[in-house]
N, C-alpha and C positions, 0 to 999 in steps of 0.2 A: 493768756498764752504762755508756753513754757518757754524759759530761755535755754537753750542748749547749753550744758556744761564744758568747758575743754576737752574735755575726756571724751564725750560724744562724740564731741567736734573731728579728736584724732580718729575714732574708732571709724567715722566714715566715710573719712578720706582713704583708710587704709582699706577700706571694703572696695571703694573707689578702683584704687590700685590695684587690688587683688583681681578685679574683675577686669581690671583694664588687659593685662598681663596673660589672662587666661581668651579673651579676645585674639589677642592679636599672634597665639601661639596658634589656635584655631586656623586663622587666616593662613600661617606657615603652612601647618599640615595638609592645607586644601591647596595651597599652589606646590608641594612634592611630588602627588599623589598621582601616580601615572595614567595618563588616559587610558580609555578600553582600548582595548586591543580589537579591531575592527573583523568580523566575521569575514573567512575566507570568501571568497568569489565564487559561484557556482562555476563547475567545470563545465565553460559550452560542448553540447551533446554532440556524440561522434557520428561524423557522419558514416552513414552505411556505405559497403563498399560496392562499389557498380558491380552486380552481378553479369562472369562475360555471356557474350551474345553465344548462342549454340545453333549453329546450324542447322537449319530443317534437314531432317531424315524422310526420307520417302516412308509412308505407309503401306501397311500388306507387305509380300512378297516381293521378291525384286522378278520384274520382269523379263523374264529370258529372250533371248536373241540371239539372232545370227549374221553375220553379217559376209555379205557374197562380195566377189571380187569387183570393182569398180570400173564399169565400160569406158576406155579412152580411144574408141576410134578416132575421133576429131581431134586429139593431138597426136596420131601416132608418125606425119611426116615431122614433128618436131621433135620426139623422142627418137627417132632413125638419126636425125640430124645432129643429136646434143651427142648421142652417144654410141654412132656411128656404126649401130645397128640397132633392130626392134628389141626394147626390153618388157618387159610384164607389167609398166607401172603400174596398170590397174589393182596389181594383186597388192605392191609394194603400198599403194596409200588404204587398203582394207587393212594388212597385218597393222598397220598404223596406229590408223583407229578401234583396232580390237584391243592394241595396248592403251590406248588413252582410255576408253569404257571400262577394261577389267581396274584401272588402278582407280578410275575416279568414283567405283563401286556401286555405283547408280543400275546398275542394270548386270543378270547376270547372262555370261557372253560363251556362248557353244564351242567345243574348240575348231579349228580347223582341219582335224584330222576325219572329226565327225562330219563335218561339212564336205568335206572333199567324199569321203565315202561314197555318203548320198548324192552327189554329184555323178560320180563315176557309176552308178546304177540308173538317174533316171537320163534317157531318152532327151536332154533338150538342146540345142544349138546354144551358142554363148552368148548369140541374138538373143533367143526367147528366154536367156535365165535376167537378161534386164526388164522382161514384163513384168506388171503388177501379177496378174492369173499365176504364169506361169511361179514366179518367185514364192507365192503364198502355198504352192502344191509341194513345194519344194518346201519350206518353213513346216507346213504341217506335219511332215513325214518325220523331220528332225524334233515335232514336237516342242517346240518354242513359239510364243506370244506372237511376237514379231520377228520381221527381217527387214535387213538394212537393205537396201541397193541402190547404186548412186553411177555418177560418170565425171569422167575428170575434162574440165568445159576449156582450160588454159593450163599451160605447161611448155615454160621456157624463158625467154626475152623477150622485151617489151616493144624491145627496134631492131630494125633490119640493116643497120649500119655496118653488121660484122658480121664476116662468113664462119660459119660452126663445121667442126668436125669432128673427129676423136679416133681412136683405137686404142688396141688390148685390153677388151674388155671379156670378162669370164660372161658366160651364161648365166642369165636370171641375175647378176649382177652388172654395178657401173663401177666404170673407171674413174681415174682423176684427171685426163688428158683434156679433151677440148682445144677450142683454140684463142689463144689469148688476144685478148681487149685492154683497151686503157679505161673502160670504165662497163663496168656489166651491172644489171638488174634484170633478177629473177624474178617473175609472177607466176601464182600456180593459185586457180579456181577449182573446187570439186565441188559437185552437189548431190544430196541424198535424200531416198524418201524411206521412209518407213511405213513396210506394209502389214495391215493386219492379217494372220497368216487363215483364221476363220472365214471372212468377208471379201479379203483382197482388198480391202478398202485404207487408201493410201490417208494412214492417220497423223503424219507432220512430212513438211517437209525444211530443207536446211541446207545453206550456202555458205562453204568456206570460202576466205579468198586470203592471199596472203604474195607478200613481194618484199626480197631482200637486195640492196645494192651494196655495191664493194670496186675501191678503183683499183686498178692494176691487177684485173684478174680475169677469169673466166666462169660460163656459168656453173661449171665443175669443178676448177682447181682452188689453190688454197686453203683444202681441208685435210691434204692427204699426210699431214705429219711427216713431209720434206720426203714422199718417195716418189716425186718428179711427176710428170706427165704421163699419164697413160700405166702407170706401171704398178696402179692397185685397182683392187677387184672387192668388193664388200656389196652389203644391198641397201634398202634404203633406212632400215631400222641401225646401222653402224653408226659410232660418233664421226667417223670420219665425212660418212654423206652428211650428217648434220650440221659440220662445221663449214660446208660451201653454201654459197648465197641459195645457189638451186637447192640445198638442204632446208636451209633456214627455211624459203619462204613456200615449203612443202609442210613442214613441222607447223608452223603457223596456220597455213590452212584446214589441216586438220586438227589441230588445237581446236581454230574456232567450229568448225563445222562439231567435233564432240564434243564441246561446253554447250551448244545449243540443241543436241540430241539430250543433255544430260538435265539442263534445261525443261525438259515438256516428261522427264520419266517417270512421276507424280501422276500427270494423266493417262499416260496410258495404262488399255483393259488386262485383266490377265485372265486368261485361260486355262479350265480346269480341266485336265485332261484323264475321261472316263478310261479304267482300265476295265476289261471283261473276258475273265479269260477260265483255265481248267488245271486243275494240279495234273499234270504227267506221269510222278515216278514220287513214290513214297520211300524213303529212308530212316528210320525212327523218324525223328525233329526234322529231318531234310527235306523239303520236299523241291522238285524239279515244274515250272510252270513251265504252258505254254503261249506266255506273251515276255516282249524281252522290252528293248530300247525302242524298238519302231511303234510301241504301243502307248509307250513316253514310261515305261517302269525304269524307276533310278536308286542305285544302291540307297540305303536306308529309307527305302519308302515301308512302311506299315499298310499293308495289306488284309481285308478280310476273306477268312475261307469258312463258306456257308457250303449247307448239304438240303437236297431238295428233299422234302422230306412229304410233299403234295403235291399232285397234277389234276389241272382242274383240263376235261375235257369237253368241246363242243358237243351237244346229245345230237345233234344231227349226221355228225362230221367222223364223230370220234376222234378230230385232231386236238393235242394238247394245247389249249388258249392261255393257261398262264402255269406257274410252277411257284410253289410256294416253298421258301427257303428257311432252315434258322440255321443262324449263324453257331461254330464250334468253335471259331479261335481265331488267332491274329497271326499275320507270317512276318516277317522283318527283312527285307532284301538284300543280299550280303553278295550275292553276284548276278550280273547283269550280262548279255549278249543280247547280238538284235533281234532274236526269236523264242529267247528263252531268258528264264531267271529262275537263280535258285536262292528260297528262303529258307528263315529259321521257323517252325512254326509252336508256337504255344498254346494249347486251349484243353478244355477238357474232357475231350472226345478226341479217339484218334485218327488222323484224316485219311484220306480214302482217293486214291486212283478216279479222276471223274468232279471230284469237289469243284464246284466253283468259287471262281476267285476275282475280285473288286475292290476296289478304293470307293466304296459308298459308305 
């Protein structure tokens, strides 16, 4: 065996050293060395934003209507009473409800000018215009789906503790007089049926009811914007009748009675109304019909004007059993009255004195 020389001896201690030195710098550089830097977080996913609710829209067409004045026999010794002589409420709670339908858009609403017309032409007592029969002949003519017609059941105060009276009151309006109470409550019932104006057949029927209380008043005053007792005149659609109790709980029952017409306006039918009529009076593009409003023709309706151009007749008879049409053109209705209409007409043939004229 070899014996190591001095010189060995040094060279491997110092190999020793060298490696001891390179160790332990190692070790330095491994505790500097900065940790990883830890992967962001996933962004938690957003949540979607609540899409808002939309209101159901009625389907098809809106239903056209009319709506007649509201029979109050059964309160009229209370309306004698409240405002110290007979007023029209009947009519006051229909103009009512003809504003609640037109703005809440559900149904489209006849005006009353056209209503009153056909009134003052047909023959019926103001009895028979609250009949089913009767109101549907009446509907038909005005050419609308339905009609409203209803009666006002309660109209006034709820107790007999206080004696009512009133004056200076205009025509077809109320005053603000009455006679004061240390504590008043108003109730006001109406109720309504809607009739199919085809069938006569009463397709819903609907009950407002409605009651406002107030102390130190009466069931008319404290709406009238400080012009005393008795010494204003307006009707029942004024803010001034809406600001007394008897306003309120009038507004209220028609509120609820036309949320619950507007309610069922989805079901009911609609009515297509056959027009079958003749051109009268040719003017270039002019042409003059002879069907108007009472026929149900309404400015921009699109009309066809066909020309008979075959007749097929009975061999026994020799009478005409059918007529065979083609059609020339389309009219556009640009003015209407109740017996006539005048269109635009377009097509490519030019029409003729005699033409027939349809919505088929």
């Amino acid at each position: 065996m070899e014996i190591p020389t001095k010189e060995s001896q040094k060279m491997s201690r110092r190999l020793i050293a060298v490696c001891a030195v390179f160790l332990l710098s190692s070790a330095c550089l491994a505790q500097q060395k900065p940790a990883p830097t830890p992967a962001p977080a996933a962004a938690p996913a957003a949540t979607p934003a609540a899409t808002p609710a939309v209101a159901p829209q009625p389907k098809g067409p809106k239903r056209r209507v009319a709506v007649m004045s509201f029979e109050y026999g059964t309160v009229m010794s209370s309306v004698q009473a409240i405002f110290g002589t007979n007023q029209d409420v009947g009519r006051g709670i229909s103009d009512l409800l003809v504003m609640k339908l037109v703005n809440d858009g559900k149904y489209s609403v006849i005006e009353r000018a056209a209503l009153e017309k056909v009134l003052g032409e047909q023959n019926f007592s103001n009895s028979n215009r609250a009949d089913s029969s009767t109101a549907a002949k009446i509907g038909k003519v005005l050419g609308v789906d339905m009609i409203i017609i209803g009666s006002i059941t309660q109209f006034g105060r709820d107790d007999k503790k206080t004696t009512v009276g009133g004056g200076g009151f205009g025509l077809g309006k109320f005053g603000l007089g009455g006679v004061q109470s240390r504590n008043a409550k108003a109730v006001v019932a109406v109720t309504a049926r809607m009739i199919d104006t085809s069938t006569a057949e009463i397709l819903a029927v609907a009950e407002g009811n409605g009651e406002s209380a107030r102390g130190g008043t009466s069931l008319v005053g404290a709406g009238g914007g400080g012009s005393g007792g008795g010494g204003g005149a307006f009707d029942m659609s004024s803010s001034n009748f809406g600001a007394t109790i008897l306003g309120e709980a009038v507004h209220k029952a028609v509120d609820s009675l036309g949320q619950q017409l507007d309610d069922k306006a989805t079901a009911m039918p609609t009515h297509k109304v056959e027009i079958s009529g003749l051109v009268a009076d040719v003017s270039g593009n002019s042409l003059i019909l002879n069907v108007g409003s009472k026929s149900g023709v309404k400015v921009g309706d699109v009309l066809q004007i066909s020309r008979v151009v075959r007749t097929v007749k009975d061999p026994l008879t020799g009478k005409v059993i059918k007529s065979i049409t083609s059609k020339i053109g389309d009219a556009t209705v640009t003015e209407v009255d109740e017996n006539s209409a005048t269109v635009t007409f377009a097509g490519a043939a030019v029409a003729k004195v005699g033409d027939a004229v349809s919505n088929q």
